[in-house]
N, C-alpha and C positions, 0 to 999 in steps of 0.2 A: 852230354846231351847232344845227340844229333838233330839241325836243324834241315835236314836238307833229306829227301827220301829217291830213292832209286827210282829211274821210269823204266817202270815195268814193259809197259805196251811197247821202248823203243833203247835198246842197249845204249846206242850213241848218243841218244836225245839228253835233251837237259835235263839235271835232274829237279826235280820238285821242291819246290820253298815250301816249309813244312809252318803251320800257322802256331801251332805249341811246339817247340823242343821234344824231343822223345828221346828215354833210355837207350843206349844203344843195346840191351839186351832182348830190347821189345821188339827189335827187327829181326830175331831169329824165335820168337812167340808167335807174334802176329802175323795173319794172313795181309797183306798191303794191299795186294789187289784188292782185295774183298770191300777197300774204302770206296771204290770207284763206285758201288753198288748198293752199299748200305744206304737206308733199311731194308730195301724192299726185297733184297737175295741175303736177308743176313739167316734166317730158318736155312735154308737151303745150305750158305756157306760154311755157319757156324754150330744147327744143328737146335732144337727151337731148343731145347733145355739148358744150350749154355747161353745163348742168346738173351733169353726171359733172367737170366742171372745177373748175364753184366748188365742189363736194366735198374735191375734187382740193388744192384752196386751202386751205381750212378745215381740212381734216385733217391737213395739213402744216406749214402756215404760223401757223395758227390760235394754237392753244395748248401748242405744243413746250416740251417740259419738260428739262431740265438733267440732264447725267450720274448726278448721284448727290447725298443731302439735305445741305443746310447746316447745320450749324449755330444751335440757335437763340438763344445768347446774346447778351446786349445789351456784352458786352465785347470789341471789337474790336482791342486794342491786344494786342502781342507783350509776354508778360507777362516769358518767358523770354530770355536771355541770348541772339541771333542769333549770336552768335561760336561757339553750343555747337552748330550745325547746320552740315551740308556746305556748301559755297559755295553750290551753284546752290540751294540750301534758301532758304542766311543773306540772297543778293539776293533772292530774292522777298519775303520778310518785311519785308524793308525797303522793297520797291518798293509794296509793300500797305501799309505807314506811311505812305507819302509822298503816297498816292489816298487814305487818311481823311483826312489835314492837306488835300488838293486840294480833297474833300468838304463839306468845314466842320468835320472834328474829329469827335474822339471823343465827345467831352460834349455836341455839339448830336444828332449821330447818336441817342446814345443817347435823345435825348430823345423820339424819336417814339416812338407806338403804334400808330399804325397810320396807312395812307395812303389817299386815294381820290385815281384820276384817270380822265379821260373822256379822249378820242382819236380822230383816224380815221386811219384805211389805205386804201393803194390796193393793190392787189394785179392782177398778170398773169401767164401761164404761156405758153411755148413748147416746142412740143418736138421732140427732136434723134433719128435714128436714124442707125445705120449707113448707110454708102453713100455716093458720091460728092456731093462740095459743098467746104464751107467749111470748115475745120481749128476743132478747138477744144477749149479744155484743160479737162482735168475737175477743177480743182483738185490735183491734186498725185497723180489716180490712171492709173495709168499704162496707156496707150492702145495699145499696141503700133504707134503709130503710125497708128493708122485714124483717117479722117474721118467727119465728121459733114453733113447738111445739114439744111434746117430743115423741119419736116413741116407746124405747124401754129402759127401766132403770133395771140395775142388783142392786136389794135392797134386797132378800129374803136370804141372808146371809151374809147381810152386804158388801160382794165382795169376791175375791179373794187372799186365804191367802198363806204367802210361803217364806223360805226365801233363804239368797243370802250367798257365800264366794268369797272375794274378796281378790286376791295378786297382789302386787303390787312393784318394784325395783324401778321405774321411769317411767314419766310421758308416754314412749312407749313400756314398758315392763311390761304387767300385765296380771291376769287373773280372769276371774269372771263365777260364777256357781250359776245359780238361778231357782231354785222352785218354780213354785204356782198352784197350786191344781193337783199338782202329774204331771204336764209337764216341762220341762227344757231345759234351754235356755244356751250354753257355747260361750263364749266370749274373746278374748284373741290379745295382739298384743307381738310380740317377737322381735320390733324394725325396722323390715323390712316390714312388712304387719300385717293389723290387721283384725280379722277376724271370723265370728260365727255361731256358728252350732245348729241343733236342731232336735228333732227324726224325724218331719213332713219333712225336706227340708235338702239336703245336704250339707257341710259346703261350704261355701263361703268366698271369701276374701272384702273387703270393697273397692274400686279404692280410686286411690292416695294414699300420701306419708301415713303412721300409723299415727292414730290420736289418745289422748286419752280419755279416758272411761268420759261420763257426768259424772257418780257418783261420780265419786272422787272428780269432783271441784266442788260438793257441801256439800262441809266442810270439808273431809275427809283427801286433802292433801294439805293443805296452800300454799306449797313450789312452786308445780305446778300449783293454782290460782296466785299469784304473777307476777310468770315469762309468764302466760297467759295475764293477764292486762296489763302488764310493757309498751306496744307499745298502750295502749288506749287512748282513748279523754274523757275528762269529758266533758258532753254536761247537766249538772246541778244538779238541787234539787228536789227530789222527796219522798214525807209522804209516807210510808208503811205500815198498820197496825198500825198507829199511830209512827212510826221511823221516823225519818229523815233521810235519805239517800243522799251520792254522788252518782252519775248513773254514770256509765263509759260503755263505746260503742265500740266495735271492729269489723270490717266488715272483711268478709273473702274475700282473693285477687282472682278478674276475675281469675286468672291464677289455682289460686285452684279450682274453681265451674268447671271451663273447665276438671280439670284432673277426676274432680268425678262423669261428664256426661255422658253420653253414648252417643249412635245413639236416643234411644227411649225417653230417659230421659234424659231434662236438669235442672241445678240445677241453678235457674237464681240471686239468693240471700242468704245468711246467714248470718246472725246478732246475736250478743251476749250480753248482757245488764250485768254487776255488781253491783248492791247498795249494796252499803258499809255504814256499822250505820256509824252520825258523835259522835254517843256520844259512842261505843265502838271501832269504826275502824273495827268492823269485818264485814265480808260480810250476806246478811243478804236475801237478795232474787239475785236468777241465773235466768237468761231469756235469752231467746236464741227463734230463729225465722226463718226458711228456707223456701223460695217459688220454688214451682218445677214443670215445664211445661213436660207433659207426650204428645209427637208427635201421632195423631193419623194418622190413615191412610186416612180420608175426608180431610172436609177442616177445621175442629173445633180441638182445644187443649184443653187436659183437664189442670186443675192448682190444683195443691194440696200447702196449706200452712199448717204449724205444726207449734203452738206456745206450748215453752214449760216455763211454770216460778214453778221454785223452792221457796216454803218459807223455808228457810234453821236456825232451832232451836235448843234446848238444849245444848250450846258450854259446853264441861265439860277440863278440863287439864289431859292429859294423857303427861308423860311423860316429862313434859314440854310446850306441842302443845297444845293449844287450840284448838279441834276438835269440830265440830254438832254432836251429836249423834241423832239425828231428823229432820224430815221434812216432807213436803208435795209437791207434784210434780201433777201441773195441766195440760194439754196437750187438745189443742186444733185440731184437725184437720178439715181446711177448702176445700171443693171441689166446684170447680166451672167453668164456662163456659159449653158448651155441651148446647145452648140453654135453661140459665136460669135452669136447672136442678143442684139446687144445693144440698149437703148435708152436715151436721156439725156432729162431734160423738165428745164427750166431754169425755178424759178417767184423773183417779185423783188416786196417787198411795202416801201413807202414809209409813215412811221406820222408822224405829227406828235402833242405833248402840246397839248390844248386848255385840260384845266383840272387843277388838280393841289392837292391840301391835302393836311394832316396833322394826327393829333390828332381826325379826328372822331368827335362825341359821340356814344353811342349806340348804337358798332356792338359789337355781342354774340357768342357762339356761334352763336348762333341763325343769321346771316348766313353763315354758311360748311357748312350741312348738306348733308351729299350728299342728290340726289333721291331717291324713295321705291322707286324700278324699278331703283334701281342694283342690277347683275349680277356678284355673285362667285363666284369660284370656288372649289370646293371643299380645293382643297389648299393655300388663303390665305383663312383666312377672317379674317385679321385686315388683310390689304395689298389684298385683292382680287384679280381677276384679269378680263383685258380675254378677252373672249368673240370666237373666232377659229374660224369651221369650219374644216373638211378641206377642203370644197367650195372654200370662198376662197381656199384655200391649192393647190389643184391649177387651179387658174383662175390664177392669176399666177405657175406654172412653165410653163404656158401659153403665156400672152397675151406677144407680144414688146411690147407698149408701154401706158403705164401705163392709161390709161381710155380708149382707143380698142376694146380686145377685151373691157370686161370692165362691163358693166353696171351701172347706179348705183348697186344695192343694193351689188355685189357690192364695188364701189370702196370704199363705207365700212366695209364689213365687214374687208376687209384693210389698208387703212392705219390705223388707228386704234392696232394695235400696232406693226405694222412702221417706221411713219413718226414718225405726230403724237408720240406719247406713250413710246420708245424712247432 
């Protein structure tokens, strides 16, 4: 991970202290110059259709946040009697025993305070419309049978390279800073509102209570996947990749999908799946799944599903934790209604951990404040609220396919609730 970038404008000059680490593979992808100028020459530089993409990426893939908040105690152990809960309760509770003992234990977990780790990702998008071609499953949502074929696949550089710094005190106090191909994406909850910014779109806060960051529960911070399951049901057995897995299920409560609706947009479901190996106790694929009705102004709704499942790999011991330092993140998004006008884009983001500690000195409040432009709304003025026109919202009962019909601005303006942060 390179942290230092070449000065373009001057050979001998110093070169550039770079604010994330980047691949060194990303400095023979990336245009560098092209950062001096982003957003406003990024059409121009990059070309609006891949431009509208890596939006497309970021806003999705980026910094997706988890059904609903955890928990923020430091004691993870089932204090109560498992025999005094329904079965499919009492196995989960035991299956979340058996991932802190897989972790390193209660007593090393608790010992952290907080973590940093650096990272890169690769990330690519494809995407699928109605009409004749190639058959293909949307996850578990059901197709009436139609096919899909492929419209448009980013293959000529492999995808999107770039990578991410992540801090973090507790599971509603973090911050994340992520690069790929010279655009970036900031991220951050400070316990009160969580909430993220980007050159293209002003920052925003997320509605309802802070929630924490996906990427941490997949693998990064045990302590906080625990006290997330703890109130699960185990609804069985399922092979992965050849694993044998407990699945544990957690629905997020009507009363949260309400607080993170809006007028335009409602969030009708969110669901979180766990497999946990049975033969190491650690967790082993994340799956998580939101259905969300966008109100149009006729008589037709549009419906967006986002399936997103983690294969979550290379557990290595730092410190005593057993951590992932890899994985693969596949994401589905499903559009539908509008008269049979449907559309699928399929995006897949590859992460590896580069450097990981815990315990460092230093990090304050002060490291997790939200920016000074963050934009709430008036009837959250304590959780926020993510800033969505009408405009954007009658543009994507519209457009039959995600950022081909709908302009840069207008991309980030609608996935940011409907998608990233949902």
């Amino acid at each position: 991970m390179r942290t230092l970038c070449p000065n373009m404008d001057n050979g001998n000059g110093l070169e550039t202290v770079l604010e994330v680490p980047m691949p060194e593979e990303s400095f023979t992808t990336t245009p560098w110059r092209a950062m001096k100028t982003l957003p406003h020459s990024a059409a121009e530089e990059y070309g609006g259709g891949r431009n509208a993409e890596i939006q497309l990426l970021l806003g999705v893939v980026g910094a997706p946040l988890i059904p609903l908040p955890i928990s923020c105690s430091r004691h993870t152990a089932i204090n109560q009697d498992i025999n005094d809960y329904p079965t499919e309760a009492s196995m989960a509770k035991y299956i979340v025993q058996q991932y802190i003992a897989a972790t390193g234990g209660e007593r090393v977990l608790n010992s952290t305070d907080n973590m940093f780790a650096v990272g890169k990702v690769k990330m690519v998008a494809s995407e699928f419309i109605a009409g004749d071609g190639i058959s293909m499953n949307c996850n578990g949502l059901s197709l009436g049978g139609s096919v899909m074929k492929i419209k448009s696949v980013r293959s000529n550089d492999g995808g999107e390279i770039g990578g991410f710094v992540l801090w973090q005190k507790r599971s509603d106090l973090w911050s994340l800073e992520l690069v790929v191909s010279g655009c970036k994406i900031s991220a951050g909850s400070d316990g009160k509102v969580a909430w993220r910014q980007t050159p293209w779109h002003q920052s925003h806060a997320s509605r309802g209570p802070p929630r924490p960051l996906r990427r941490s529960i997949q693998g990064l911070d045990p302590r906080s996947t625990a006290n997330l399951f703890t109130n699960s049901i185990c609804i069985g057995e399922k092979t992965i990749n050849g694993e044998d897995c407990f699945v544990l299920k957690l629905e997020a409560e009507p009363s949260s999908l309400q607080q993170r609706s809006s007028n335009n947009v409602e969030i009708i479901k969110h669901t979180i799946w766990g497999h946990f190996s049975q033969r190491t106790g650690l967790l082993h694929q994340l799956k998580d799944s939101h259905l969300i009705r966008i109100k149009a102004h006729g008589s037709n709704n549009v419906f967006w599903e986002t399936t997103m499942e983690s294969l979550i790999q290379d557990y290595r011991t730092v410190e005593g934790i057993n951590i992932a330092h890899g994985g693969v993140t596949t994401v589905l998004l499903c559009r539908f209604g509008e008269h049979e006008n449907h559309s699928r884009t399929k995006m897949e983001e590859v992460w590896t951990i580069e450097e990981l500690d815990f315990n460092v000195k230093g990090l304050s409040m002060d490291c997790f404040l939200p920016p000074s432009d963050l934009i709430r709304g008036p009837d959250h003025e304590g959780a926020g609220d993510v800033a969505i026109s009408d405009a954007s919202a009658r543009l994507a009962t519209k457009s039959r396919n995600v950022y081909p019909k709908i302009g840069v601005s207008k991309v980030v303006d609608f996935n940011p609730q409907t998608f990233g942060e949902c």
